[in-house]
Backbone bond lengths (Angstrom), bond angles and torsions (degrees), N, CA, C in turn:
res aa  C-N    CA-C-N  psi(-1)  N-CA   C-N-CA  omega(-1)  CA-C   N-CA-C  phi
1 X - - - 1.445 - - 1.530 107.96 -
2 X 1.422 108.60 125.47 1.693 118.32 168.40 1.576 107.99 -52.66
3 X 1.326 116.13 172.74 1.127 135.48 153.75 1.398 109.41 -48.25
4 X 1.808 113.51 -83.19 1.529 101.25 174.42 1.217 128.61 -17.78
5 X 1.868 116.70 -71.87 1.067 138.88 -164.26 1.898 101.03 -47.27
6 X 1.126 97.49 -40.12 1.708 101.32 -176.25 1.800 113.54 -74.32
7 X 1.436 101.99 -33.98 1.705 108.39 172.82 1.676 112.16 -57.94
8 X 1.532 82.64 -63.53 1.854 96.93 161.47 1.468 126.59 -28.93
9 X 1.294 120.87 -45.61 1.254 125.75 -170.75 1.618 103.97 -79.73
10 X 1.228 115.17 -42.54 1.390 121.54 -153.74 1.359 96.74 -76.80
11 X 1.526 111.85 -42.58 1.552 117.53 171.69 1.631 115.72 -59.36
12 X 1.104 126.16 -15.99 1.200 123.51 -172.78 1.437 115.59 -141.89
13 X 1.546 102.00 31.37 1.416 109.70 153.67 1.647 134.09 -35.19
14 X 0.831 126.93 119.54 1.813 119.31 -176.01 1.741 102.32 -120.55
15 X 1.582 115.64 62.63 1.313 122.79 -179.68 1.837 89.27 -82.20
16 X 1.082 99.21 -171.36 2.009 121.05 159.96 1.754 101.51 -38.83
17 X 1.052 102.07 143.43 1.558 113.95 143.37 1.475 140.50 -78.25
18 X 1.594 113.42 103.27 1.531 92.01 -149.01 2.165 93.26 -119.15
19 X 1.463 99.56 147.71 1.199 111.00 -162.53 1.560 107.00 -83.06
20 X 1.118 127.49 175.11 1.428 119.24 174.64 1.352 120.84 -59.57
21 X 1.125 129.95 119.75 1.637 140.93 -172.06 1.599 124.65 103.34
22 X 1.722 99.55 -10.07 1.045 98.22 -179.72 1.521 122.94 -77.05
23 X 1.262 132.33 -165.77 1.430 128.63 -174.59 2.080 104.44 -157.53
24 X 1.351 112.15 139.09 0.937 95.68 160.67 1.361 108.44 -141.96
25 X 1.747 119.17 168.08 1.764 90.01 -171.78 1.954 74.06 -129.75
26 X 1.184 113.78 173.40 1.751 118.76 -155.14 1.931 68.15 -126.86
27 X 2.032 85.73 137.93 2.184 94.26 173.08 1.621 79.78 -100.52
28 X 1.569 93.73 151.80 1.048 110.11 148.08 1.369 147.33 4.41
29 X 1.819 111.49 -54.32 0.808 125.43 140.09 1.636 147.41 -4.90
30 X 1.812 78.77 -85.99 1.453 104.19 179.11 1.870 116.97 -79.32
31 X 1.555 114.23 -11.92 1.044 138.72 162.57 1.788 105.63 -60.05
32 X 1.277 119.18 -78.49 1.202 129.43 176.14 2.045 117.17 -49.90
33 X 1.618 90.95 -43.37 2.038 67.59 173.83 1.398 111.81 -85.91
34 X 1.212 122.52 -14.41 2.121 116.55 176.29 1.364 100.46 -87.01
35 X 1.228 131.85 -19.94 1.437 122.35 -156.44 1.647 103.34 -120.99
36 X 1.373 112.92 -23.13 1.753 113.17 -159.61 1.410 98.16 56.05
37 X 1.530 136.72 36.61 1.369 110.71 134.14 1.879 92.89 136.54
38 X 1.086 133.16 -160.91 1.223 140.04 177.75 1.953 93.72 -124.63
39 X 1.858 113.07 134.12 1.200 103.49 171.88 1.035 128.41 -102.57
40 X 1.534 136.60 124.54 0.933 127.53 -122.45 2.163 97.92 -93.56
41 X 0.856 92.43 0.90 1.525 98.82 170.30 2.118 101.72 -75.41
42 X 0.557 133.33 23.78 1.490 148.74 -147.10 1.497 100.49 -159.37
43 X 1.153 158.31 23.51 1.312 129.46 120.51 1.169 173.43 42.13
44 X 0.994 135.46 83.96 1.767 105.96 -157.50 1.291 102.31 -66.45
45 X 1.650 126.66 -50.75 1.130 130.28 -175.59 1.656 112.00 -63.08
46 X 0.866 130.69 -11.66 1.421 133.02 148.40 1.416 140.58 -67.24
47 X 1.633 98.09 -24.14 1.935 119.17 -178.56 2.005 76.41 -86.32
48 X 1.281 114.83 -79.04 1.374 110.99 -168.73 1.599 110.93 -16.67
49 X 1.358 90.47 -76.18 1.641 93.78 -177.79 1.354 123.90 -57.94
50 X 1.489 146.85 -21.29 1.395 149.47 123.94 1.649 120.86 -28.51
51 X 1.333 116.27 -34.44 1.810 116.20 171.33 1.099 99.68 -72.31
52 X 1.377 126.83 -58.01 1.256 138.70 -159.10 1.655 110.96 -50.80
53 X 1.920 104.61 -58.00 1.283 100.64 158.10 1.307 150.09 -51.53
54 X 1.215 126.68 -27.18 1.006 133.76 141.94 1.828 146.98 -89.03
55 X 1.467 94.51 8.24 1.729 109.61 170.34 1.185 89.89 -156.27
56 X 1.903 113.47 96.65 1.490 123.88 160.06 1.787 107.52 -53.66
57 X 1.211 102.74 161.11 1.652 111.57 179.94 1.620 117.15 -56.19
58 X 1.595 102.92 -28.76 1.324 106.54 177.03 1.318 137.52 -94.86
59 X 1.201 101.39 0.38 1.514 128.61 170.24 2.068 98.71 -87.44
60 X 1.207 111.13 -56.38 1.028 115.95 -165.13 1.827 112.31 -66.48
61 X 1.355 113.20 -33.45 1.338 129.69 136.25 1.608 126.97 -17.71
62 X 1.421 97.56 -65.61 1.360 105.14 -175.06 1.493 104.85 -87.36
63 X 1.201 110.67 -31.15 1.837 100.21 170.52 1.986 123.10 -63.94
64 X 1.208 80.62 -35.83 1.350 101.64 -179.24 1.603 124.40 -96.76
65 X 1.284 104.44 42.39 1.688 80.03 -169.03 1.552 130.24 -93.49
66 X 1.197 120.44 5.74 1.503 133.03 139.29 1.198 133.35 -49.96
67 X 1.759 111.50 -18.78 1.666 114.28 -176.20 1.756 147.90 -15.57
């Protein structure tokens, strides 16, 4: 699967309809047939370190300081 093809999908997800407050989390499963899988260039420890780069702790501090 291309890039597009993967934007595409995500944009045109047809999971549940979920109302304000609700939450849903996608198994594996349903991860693997819309997505072909999680890529592993994608990360958590990679999203972390991508926020981080672009909103140091002390910025995020000062945006946030009610947290």
């Amino acid at each position: 699967m291309n890039y597009l093809q993967s934007i595409h999908n995500a944009i045109t997800y047809k999971g549940s309809t979920l109302v304000i407050g609700e939450n849903h989390f996608l198994s594996l499963k349903e991860i693997e047939r819309a997505w072909d899988g999680i890529d592993p260039e994608y990360t958590p420890e990679k999203a972390v370190d991508a926020v981080k780069a672009v909103l140091p702790q002390k910025i995020y501090e000062e945006l946030f300081p009610n947290r």
